[in-house]
PQR file of N, CA, C, O and H, with PARSE charges and radii, in Angstrom:
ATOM      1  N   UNK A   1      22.598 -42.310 -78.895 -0.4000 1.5000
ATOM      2  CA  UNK A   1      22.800 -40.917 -78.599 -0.0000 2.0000
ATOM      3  C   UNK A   1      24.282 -40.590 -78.749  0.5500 1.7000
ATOM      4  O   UNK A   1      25.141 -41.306 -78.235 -0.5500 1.4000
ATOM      5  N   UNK A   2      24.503 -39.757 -79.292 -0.4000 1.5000
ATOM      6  CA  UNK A   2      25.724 -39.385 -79.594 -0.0000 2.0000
ATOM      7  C   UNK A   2      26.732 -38.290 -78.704  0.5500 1.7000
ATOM      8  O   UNK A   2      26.249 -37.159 -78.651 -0.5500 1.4000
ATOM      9  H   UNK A   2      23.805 -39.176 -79.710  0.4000 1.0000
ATOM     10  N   UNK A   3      27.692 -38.412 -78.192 -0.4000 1.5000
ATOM     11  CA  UNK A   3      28.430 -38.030 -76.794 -0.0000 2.0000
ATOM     12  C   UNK A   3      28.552 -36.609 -77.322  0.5500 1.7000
ATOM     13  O   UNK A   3      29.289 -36.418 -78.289 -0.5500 1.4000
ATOM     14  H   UNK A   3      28.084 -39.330 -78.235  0.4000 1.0000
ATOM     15  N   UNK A   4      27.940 -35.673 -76.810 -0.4000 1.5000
ATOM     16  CA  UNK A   4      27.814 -34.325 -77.203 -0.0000 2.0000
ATOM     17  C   UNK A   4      29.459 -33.218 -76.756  0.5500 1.7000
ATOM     18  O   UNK A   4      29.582 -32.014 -76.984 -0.5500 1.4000
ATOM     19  H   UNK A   4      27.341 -35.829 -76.025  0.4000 1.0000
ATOM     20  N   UNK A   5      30.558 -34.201 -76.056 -0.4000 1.5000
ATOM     21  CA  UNK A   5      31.394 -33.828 -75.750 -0.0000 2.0000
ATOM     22  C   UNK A   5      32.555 -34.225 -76.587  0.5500 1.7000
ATOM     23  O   UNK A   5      33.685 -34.108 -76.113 -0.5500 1.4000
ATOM     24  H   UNK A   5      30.459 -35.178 -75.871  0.4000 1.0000
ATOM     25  N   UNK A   6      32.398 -34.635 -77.666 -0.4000 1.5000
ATOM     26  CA  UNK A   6      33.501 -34.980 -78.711 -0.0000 2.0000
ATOM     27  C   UNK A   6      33.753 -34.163 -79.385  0.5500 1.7000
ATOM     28  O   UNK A   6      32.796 -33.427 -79.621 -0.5500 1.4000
ATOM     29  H   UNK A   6      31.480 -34.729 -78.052  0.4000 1.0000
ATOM     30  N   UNK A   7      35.023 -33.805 -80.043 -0.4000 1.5000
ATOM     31  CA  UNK A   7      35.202 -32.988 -80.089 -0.0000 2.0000
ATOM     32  C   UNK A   7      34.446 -32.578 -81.798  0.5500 1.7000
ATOM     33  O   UNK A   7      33.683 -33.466 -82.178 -0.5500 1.4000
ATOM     34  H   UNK A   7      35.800 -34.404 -79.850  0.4000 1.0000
ATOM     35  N   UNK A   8      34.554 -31.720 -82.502 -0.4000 1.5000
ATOM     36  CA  UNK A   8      33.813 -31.624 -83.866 -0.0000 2.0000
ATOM     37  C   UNK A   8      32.243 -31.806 -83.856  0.5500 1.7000
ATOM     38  O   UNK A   8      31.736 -31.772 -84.977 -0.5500 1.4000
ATOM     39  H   UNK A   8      35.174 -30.999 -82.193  0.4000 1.0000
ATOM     40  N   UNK A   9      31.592 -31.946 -83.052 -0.4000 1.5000
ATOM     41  CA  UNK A   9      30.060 -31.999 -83.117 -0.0000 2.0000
ATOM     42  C   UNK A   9      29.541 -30.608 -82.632  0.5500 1.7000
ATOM     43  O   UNK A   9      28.446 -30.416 -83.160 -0.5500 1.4000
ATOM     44  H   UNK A   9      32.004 -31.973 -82.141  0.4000 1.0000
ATOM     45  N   UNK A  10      29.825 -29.791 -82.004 -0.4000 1.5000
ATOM     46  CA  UNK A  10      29.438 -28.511 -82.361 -0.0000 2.0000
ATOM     47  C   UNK A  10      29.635 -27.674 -83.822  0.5500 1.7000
ATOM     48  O   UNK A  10      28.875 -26.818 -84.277 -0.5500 1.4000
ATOM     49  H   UNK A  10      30.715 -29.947 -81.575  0.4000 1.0000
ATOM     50  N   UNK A  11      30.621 -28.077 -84.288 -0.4000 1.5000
ATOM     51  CA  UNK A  11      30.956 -28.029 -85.595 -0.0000 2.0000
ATOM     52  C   UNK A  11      30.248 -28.438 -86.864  0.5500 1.7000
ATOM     53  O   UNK A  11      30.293 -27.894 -87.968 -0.5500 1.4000
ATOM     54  H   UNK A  11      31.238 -28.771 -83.918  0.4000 1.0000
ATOM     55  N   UNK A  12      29.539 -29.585 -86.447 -0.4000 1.5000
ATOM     56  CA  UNK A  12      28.687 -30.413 -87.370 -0.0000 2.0000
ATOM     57  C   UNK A  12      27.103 -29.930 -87.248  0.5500 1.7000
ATOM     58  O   UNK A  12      26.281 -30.017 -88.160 -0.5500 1.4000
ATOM     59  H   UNK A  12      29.502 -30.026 -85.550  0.4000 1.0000
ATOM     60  N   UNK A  13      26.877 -29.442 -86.017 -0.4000 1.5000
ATOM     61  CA  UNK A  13      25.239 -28.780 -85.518 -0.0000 2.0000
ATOM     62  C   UNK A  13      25.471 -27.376 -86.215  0.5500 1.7000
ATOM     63  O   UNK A  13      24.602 -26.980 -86.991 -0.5500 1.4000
ATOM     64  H   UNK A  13      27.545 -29.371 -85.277  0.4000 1.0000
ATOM     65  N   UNK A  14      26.300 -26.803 -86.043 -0.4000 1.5000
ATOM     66  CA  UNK A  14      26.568 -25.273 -87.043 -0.0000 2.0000
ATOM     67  C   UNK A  14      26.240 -25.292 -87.790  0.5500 1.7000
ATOM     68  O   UNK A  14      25.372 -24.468 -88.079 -0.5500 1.4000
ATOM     69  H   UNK A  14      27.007 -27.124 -85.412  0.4000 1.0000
ATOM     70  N   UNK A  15      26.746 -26.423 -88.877 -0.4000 1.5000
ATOM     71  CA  UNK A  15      26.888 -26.293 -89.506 -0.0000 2.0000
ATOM     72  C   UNK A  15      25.516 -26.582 -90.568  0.5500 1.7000
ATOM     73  O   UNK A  15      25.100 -25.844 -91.462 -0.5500 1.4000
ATOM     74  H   UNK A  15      27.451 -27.092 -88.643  0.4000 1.0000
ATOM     75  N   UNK A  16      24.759 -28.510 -89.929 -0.4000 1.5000
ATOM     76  CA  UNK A  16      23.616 -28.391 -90.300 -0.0000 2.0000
ATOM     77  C   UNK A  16      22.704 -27.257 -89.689  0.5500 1.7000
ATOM     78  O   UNK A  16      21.518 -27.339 -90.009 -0.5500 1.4000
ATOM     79  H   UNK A  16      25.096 -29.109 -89.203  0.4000 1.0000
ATOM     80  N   UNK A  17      22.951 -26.534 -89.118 -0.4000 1.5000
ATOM     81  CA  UNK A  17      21.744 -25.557 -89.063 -0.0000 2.0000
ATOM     82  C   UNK A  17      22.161 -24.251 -89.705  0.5500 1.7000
ATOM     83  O   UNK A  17      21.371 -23.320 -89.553 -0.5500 1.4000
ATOM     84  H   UNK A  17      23.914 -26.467 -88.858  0.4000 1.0000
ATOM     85  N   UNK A  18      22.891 -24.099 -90.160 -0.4000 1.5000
ATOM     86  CA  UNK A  18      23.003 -22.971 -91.499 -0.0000 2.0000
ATOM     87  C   UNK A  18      22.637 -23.689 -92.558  0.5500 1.7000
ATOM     88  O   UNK A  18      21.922 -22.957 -93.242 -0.5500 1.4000
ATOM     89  H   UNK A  18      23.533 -24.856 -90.283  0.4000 1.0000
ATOM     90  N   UNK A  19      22.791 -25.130 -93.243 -0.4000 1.5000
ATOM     91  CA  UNK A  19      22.076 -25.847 -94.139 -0.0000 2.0000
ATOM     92  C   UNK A  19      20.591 -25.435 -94.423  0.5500 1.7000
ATOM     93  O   UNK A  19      20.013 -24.886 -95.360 -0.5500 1.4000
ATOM     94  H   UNK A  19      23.372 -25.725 -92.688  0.4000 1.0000
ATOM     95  N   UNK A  20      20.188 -25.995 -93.073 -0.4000 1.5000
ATOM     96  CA  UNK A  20      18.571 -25.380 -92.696 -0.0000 2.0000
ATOM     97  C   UNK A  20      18.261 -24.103 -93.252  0.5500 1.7000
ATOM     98  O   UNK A  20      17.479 -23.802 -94.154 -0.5500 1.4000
ATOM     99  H   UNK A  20      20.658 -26.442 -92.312  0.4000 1.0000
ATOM    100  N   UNK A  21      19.027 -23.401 -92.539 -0.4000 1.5000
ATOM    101  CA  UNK A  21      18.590 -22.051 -92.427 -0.0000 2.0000
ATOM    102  C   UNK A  21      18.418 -21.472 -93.962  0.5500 1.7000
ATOM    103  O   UNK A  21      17.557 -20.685 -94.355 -0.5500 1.4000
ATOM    104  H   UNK A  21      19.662 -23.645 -91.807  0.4000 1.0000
ATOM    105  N   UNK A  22      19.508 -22.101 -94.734 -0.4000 1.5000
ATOM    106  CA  UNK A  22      19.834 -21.502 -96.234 -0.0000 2.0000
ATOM    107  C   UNK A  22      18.331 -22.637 -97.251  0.5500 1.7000
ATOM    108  O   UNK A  22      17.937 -22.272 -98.359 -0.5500 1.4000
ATOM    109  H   UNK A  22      20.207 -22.740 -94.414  0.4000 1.0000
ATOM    110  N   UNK A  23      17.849 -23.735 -96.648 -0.4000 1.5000
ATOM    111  CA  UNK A  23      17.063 -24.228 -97.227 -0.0000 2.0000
ATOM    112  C   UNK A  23      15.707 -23.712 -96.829  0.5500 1.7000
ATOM    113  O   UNK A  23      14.802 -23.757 -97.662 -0.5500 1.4000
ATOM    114  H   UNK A  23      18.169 -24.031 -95.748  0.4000 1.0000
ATOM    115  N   UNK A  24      15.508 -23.266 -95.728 -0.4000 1.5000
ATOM    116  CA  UNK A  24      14.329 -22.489 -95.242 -0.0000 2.0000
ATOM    117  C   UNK A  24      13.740 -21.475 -96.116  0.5500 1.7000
ATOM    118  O   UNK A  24      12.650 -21.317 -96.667 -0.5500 1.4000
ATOM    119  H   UNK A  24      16.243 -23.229 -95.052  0.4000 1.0000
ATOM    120  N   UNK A  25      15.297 -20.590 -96.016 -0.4000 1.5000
ATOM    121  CA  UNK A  25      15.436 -19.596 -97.078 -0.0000 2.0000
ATOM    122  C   UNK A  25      14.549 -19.608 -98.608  0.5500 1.7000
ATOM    123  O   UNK A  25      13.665 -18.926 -99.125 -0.5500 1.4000
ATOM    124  H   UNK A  25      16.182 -20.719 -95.569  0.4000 1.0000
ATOM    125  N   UNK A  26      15.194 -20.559 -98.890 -0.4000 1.5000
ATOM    126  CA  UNK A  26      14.708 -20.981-100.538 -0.0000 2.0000
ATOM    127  C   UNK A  26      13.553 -21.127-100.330  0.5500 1.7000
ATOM    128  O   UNK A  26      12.914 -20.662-101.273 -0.5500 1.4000
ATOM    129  H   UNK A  26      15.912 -21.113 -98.469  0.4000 1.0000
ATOM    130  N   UNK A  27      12.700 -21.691 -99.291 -0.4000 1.5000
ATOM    131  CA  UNK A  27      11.418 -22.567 -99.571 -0.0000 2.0000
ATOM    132  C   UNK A  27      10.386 -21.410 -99.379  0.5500 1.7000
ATOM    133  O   UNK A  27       9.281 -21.233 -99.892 -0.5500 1.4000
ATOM    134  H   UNK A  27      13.220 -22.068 -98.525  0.4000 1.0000
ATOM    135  N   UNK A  28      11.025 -20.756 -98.573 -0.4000 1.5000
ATOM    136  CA  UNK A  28       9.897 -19.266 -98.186 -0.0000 2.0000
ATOM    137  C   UNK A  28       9.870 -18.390 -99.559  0.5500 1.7000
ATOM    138  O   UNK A  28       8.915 -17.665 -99.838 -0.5500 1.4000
ATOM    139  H   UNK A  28      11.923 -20.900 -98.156  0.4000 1.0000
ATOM    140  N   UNK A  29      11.363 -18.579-100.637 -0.4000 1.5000
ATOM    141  CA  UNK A  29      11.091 -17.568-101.046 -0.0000 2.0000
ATOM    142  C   UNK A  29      10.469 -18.384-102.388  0.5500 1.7000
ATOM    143  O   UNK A  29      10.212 -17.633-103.329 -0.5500 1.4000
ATOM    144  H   UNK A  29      12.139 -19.169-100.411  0.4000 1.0000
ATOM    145  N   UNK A  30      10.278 -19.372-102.539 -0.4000 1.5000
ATOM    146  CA  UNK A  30       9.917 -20.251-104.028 -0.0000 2.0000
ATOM    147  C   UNK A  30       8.055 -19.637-103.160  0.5500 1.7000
ATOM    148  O   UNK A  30       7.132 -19.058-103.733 -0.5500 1.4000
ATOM    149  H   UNK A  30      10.488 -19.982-101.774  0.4000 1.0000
ATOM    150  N   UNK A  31       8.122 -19.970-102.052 -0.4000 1.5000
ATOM    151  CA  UNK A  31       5.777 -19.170-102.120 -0.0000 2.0000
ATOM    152  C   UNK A  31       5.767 -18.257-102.370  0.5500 1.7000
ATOM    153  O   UNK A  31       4.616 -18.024-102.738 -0.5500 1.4000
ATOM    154  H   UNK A  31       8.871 -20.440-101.586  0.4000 1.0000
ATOM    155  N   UNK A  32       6.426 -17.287-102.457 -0.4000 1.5000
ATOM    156  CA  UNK A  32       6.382 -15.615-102.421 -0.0000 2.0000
ATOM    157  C   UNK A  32       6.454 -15.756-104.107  0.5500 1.7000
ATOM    158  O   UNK A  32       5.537 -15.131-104.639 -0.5500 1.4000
ATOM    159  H   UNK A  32       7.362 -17.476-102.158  0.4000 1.0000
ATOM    160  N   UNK A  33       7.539 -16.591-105.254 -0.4000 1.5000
ATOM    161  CA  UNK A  33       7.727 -16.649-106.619 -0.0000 2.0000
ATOM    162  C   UNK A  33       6.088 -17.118-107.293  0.5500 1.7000
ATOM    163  O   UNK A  33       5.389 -16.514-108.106 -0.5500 1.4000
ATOM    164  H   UNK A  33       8.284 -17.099-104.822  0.4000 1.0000
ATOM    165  N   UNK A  34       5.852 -18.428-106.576 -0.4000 1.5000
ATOM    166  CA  UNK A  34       4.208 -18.831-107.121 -0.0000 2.0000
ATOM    167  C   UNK A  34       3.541 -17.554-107.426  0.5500 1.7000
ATOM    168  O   UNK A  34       3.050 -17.415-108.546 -0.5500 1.4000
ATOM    169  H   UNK A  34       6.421 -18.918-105.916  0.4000 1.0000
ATOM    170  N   UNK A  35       3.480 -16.780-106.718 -0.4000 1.5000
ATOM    171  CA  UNK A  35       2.360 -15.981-106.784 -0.0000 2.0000
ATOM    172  C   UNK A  35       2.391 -15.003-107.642  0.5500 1.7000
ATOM    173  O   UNK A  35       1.401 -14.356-107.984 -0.5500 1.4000
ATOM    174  H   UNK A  35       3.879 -16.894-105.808  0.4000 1.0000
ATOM    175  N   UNK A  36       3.836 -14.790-108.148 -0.4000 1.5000
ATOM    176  CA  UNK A  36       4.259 -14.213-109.579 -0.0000 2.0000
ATOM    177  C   UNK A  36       3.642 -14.365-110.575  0.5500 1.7000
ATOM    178  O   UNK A  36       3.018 -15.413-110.743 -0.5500 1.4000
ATOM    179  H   UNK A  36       4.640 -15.315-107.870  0.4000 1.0000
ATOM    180  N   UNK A  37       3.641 -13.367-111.514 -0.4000 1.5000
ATOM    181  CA  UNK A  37       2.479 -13.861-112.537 -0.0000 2.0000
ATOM    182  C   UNK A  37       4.460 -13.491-113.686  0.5500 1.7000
ATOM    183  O   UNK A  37       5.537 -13.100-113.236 -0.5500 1.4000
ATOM    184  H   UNK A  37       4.148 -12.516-111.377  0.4000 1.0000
ATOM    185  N   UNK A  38       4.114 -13.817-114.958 -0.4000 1.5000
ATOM    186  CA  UNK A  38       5.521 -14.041-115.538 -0.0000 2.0000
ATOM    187  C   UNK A  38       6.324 -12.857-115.714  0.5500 1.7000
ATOM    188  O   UNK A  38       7.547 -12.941-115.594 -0.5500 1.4000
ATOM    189  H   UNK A  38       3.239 -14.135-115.324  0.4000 1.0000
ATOM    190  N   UNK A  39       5.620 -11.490-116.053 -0.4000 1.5000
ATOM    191  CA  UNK A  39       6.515 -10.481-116.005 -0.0000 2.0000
ATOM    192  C   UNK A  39       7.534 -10.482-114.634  0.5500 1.7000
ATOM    193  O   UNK A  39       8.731 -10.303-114.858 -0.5500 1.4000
ATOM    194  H   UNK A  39       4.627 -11.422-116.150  0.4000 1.0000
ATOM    195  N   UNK A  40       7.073 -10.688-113.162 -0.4000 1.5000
ATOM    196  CA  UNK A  40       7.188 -10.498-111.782 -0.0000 2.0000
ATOM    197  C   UNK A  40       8.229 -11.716-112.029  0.5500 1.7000
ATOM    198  O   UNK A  40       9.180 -11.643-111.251 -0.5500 1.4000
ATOM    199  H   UNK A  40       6.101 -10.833-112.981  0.4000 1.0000
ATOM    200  N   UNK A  41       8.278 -12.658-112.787 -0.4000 1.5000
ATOM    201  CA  UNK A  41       8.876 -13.699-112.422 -0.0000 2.0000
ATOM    202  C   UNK A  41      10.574 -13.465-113.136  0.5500 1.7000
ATOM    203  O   UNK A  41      11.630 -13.622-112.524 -0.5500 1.4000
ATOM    204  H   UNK A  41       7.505 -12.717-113.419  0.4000 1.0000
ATOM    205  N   UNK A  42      10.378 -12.984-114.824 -0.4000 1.5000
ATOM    206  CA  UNK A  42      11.297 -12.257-114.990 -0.0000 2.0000
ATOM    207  C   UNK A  42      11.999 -11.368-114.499  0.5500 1.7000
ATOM    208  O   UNK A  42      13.215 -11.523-114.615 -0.5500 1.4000
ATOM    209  H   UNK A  42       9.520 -12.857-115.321  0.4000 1.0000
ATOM    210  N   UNK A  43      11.597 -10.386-113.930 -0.4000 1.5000
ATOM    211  CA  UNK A  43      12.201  -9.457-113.269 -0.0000 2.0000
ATOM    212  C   UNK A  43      12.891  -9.523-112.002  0.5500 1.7000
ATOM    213  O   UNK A  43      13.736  -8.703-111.642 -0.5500 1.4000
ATOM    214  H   UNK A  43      10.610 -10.260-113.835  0.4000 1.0000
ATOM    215  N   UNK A  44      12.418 -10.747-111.188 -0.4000 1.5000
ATOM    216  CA  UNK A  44      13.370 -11.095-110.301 -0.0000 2.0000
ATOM    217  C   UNK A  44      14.090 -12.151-110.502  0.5500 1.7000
ATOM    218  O   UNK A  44      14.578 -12.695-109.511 -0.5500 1.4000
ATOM    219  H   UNK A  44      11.731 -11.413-111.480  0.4000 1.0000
ATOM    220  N   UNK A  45      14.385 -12.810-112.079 -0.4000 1.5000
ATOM    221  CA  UNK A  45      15.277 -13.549-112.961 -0.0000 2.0000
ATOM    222  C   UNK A  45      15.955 -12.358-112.653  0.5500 1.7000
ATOM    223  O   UNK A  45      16.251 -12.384-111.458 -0.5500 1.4000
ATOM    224  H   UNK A  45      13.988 -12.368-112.884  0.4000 1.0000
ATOM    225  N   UNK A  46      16.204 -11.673-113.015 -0.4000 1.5000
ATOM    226  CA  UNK A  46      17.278 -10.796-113.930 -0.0000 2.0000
ATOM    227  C   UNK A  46      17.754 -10.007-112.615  0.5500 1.7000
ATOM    228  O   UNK A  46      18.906  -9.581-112.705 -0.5500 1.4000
ATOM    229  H   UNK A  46      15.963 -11.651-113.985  0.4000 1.0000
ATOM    230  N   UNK A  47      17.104  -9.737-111.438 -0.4000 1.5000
ATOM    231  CA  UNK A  47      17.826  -9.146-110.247 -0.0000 2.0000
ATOM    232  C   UNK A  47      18.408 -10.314-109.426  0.5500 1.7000
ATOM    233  O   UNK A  47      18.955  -9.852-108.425 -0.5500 1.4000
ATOM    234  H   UNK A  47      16.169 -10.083-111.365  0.4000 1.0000
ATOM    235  N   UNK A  48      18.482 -11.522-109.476 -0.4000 1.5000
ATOM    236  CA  UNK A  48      19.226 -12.553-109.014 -0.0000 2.0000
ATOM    237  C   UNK A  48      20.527 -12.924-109.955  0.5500 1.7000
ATOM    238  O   UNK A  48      21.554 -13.571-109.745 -0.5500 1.4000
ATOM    239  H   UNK A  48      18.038 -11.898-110.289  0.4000 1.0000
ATOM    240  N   UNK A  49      20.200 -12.480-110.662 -0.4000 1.5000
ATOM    241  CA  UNK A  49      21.679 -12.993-112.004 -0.0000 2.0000
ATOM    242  C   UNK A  49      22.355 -11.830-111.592  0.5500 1.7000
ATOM    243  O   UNK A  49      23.439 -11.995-111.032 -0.5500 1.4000
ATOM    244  H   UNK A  49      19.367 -11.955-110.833  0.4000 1.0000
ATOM    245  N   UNK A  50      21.797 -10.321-111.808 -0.4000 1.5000
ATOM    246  CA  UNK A  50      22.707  -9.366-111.367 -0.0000 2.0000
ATOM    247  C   UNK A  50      23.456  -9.493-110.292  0.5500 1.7000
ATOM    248  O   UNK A  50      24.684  -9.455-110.375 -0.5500 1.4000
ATOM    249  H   UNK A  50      20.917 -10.187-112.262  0.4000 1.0000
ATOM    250  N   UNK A  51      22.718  -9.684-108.968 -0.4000 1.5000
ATOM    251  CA  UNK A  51      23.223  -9.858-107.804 -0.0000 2.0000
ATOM    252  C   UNK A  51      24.377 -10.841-108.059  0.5500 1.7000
ATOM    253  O   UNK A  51      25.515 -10.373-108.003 -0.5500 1.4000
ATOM    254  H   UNK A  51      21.720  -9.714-108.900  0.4000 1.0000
ATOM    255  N   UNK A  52      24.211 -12.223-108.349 -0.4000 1.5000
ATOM    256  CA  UNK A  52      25.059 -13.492-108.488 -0.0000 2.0000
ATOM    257  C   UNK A  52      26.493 -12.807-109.251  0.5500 1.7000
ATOM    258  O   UNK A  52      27.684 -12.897-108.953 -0.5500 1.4000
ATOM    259  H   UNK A  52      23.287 -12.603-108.395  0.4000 1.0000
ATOM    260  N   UNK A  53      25.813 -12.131-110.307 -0.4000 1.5000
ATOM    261  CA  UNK A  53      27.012 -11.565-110.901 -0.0000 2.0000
ATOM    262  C   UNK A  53      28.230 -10.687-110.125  0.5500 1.7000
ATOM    263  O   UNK A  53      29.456 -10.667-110.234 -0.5500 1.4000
ATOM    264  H   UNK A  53      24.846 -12.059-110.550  0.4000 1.0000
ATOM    265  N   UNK A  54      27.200  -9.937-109.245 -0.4000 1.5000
ATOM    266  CA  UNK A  54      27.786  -8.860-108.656 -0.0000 2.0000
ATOM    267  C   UNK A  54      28.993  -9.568-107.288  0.5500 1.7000
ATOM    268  O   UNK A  54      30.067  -9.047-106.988 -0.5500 1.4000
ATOM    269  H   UNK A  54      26.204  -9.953-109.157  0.4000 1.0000
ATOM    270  N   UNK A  55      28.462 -10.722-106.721 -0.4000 1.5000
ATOM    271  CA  UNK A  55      29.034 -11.092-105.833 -0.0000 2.0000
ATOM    272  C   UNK A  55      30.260 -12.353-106.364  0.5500 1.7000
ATOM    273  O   UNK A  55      31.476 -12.267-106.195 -0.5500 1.4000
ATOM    274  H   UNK A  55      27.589 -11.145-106.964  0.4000 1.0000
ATOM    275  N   UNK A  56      29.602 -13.357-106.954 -0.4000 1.5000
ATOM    276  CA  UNK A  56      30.522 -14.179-107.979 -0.0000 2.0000
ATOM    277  C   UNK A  56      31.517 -14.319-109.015  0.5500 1.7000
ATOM    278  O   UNK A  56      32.420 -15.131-109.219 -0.5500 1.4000
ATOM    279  H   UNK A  56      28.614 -13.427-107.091  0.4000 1.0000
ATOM    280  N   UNK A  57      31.009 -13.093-109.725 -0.4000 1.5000
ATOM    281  CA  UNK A  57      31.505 -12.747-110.981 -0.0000 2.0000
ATOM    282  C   UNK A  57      32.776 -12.260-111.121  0.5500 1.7000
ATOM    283  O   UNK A  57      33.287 -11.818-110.092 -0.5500 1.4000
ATOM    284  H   UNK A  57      30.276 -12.433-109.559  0.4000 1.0000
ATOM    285  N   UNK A  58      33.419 -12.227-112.133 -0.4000 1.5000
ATOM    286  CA  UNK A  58      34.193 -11.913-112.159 -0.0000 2.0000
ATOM    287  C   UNK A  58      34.825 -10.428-112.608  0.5500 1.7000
ATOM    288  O   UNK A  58      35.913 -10.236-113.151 -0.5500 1.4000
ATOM    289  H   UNK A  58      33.004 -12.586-112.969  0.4000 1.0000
ATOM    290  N   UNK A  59      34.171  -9.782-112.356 -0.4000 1.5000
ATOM    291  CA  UNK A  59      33.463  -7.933-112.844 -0.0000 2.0000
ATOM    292  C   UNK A  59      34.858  -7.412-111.850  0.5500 1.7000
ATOM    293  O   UNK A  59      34.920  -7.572-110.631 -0.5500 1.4000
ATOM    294  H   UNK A  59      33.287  -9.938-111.916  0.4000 1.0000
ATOM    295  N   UNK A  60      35.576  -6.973-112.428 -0.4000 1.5000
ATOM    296  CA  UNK A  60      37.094  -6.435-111.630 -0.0000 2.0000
ATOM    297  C   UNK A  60      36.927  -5.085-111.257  0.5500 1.7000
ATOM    298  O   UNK A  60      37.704  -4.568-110.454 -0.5500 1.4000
ATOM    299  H   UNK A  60      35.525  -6.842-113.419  0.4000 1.0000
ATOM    300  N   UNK A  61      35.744  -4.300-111.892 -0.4000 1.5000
ATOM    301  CA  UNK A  61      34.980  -2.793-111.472 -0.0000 2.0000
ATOM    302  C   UNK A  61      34.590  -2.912-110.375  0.5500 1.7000
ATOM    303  O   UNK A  61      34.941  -2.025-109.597 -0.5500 1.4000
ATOM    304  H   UNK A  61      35.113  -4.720-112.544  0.4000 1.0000
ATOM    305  N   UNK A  62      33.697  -4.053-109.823 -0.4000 1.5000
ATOM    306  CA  UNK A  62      33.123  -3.957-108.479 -0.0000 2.0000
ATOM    307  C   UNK A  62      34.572  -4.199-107.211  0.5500 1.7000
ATOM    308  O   UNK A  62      34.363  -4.021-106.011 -0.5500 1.4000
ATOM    309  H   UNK A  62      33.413  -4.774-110.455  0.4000 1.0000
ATOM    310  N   UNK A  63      35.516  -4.480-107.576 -0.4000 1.5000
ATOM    311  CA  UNK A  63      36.716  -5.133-106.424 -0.0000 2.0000
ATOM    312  C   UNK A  63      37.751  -3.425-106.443  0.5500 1.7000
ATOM    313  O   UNK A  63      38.710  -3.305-105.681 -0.5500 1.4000
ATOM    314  H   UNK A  63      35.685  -4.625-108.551  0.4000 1.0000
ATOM    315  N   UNK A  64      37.422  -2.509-107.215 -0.4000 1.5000
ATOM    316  CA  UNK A  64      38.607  -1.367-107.140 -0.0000 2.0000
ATOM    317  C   UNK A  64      37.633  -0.328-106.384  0.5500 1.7000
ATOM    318  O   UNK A  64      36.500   0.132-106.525 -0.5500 1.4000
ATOM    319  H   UNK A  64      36.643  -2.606-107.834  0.4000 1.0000
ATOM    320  N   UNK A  65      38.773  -0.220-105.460 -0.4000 1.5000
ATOM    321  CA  UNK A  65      38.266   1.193-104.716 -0.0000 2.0000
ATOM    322  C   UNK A  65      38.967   2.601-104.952  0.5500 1.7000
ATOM    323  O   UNK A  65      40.175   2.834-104.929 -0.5500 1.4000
ATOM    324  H   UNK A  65      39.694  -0.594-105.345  0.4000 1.0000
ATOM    325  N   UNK A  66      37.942   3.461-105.179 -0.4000 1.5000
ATOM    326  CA  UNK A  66      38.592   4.805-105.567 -0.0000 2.0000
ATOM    327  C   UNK A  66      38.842   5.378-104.600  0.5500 1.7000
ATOM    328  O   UNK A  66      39.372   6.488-104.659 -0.5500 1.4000
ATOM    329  H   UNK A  66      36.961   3.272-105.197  0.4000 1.0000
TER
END
């Protein structure tokens, strides 16, 4: 059992449980994709690349504020 009073192990439980949480994520949303038939499957291809783009990318339009 590991001394729950050291220091960095709240740090390490955070942290695996946002792991979780982000793998949960995926697994719920890969049953909801099965059931896609291929148009459905494309189309939320192409709204995940946008998004990825939108947040990742390097698009210097989305970072200026008017």
């Amino acid at each position: 059992m590991t001394d729950q009073t050291k220091w960095g192990i709240h740090e390490v439980q955070t942290r695996n449980k946002a792991i979780k949480y982000r793998r949960d994520l995926v697994a719920k949303a890969m049953k909801t994709v099965i059931m896609l038939d291929e148009t459905g499957i494309t189309d939320l291809m192409i709204q995940i690349e946008a998004e990825y783009e939108r947040k990742y990318g390097n698009n210097k339009a989305d970072r200026n504020i008017l």
